[in-house]
C-alpha positions in Angstrom: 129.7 152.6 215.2 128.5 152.7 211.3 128.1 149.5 209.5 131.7 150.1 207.7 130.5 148.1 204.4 127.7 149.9 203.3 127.6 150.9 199.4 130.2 154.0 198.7 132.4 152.9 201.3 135.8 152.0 200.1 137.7 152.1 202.7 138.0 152.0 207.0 140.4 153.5 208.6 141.9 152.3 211.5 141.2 155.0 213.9 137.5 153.7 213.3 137.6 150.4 213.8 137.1 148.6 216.8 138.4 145.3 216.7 136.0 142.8 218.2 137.0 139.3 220.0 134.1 137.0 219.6 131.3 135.9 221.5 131.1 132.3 220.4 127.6 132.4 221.8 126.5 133.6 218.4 127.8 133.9 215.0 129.1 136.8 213.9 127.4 138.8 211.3 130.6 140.4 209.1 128.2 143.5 207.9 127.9 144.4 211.8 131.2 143.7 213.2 133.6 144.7 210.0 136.7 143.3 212.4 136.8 139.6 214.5 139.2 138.4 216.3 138.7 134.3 217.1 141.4 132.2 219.5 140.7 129.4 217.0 142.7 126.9 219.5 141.1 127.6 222.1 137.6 128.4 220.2 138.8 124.1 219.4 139.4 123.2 223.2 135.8 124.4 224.5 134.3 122.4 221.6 136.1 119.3 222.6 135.3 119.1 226.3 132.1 120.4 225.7 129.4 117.1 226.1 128.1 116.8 222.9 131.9 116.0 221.4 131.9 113.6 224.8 129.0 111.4 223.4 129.1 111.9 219.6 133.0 112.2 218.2 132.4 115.8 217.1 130.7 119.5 217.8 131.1 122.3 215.8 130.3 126.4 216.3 129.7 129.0 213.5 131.7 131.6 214.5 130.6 133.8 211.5 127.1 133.5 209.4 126.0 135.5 207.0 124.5 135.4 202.7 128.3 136.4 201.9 130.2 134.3 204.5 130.5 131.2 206.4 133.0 130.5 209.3 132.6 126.8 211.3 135.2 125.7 213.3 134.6 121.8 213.8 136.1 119.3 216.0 136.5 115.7 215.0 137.7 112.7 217.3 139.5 110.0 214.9 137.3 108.3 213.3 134.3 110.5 213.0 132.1 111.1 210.1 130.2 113.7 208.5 128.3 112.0 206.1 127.8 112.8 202.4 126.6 116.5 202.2 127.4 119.8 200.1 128.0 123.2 201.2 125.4 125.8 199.7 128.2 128.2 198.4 132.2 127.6 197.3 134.0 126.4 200.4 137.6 125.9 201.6 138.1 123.1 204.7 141.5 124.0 205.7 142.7 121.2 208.3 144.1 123.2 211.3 145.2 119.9 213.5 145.4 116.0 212.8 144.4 114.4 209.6 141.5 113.6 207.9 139.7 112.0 204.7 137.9 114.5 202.4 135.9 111.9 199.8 133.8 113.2 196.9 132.2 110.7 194.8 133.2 113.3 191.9 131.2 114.7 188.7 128.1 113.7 187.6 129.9 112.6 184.4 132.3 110.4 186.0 132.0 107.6 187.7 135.7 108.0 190.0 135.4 109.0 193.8 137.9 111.6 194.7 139.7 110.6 197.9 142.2 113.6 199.3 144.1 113.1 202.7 145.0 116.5 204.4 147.4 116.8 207.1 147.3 119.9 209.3 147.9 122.8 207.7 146.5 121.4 204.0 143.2 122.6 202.9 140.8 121.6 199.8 138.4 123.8 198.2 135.7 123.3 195.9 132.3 124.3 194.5 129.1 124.8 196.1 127.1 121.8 195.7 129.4 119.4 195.7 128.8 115.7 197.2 131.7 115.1 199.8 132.5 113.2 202.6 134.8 114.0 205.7 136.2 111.0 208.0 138.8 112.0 210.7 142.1 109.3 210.8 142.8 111.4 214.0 141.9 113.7 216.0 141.1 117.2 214.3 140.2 120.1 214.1 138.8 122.2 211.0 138.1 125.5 209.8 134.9 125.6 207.3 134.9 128.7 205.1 131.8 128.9 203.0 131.5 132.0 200.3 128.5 133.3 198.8 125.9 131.3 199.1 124.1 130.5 195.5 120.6 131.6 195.4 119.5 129.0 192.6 117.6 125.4 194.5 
């Protein structure tokens, strides 16, 4: 199969495209595979018997990586953390079950923390690089979607 997003293509037709259901093994490189297919709930099950959510309160597996694009799909038992951090490029954490606390302690410039509570279904986005937070009030899961990651340090 060609790699269907090489310069001067505009368009793929679906005669040539194979549609591709993940091996969650490995990320998924987007410029190789140009079409995924991910069970996202049950992509969410194997991560939450899997041992390491057992013993820590959460797991997580990139389901796509790539300079352009980002996919993690987390699972968080209530009352888990992921401590301050920032994502490299602008992300979107859209809440796919439960309920959890996104906290950002805000702009340089201003000294209020952000708090947002999303509910399944809800989502935030927001820049690269910025400060946030994410505590689980239940049990959840999450779909991380990172773009372009900046090239600046």
């Amino acid at each position: 199969m060609s790699n269907l997003f090489s310069k001067g293509a505009t368009s793929v037709q679906p005669q040539n495209l194979d549609i591709h259901t993940a091996d969650l093994h490995r990320p998924l490189d987007p410029a190789q595979v140009p079409l995924s297919h991910f069970a996202l709930e049950e992509v969410g099950r194997s991560l939450r018997q899997d041992a390491v959510y057992q013993n820590t309160g959460k797991n997580s597996r990139s389901l796509i990586r790539s300079q352009s694009l980002t996919m993690v799909l987390t699972a968080l038992q209530k009352g888990s953390r992921l401590n301050e951090h920032h994502a490299p490029g602008p992300a979107t954490a859209l809440v796919l079950e439960g309920e959890l606390l996104f906290s950002s302690p805000g702009p340089l410039a201003s000294p209020a923390q952000t708090d947002l509570v999303l509910g399944a279904h809800q989502c935030a986005v927001f820049a690269g690089g910025l400060l946030h937070s994410v505590q689980a009030r239940e049990e959840t899961l999450l779909l991380i979607i990172i773009g372009e990651k900046s090239t600046s340090t």
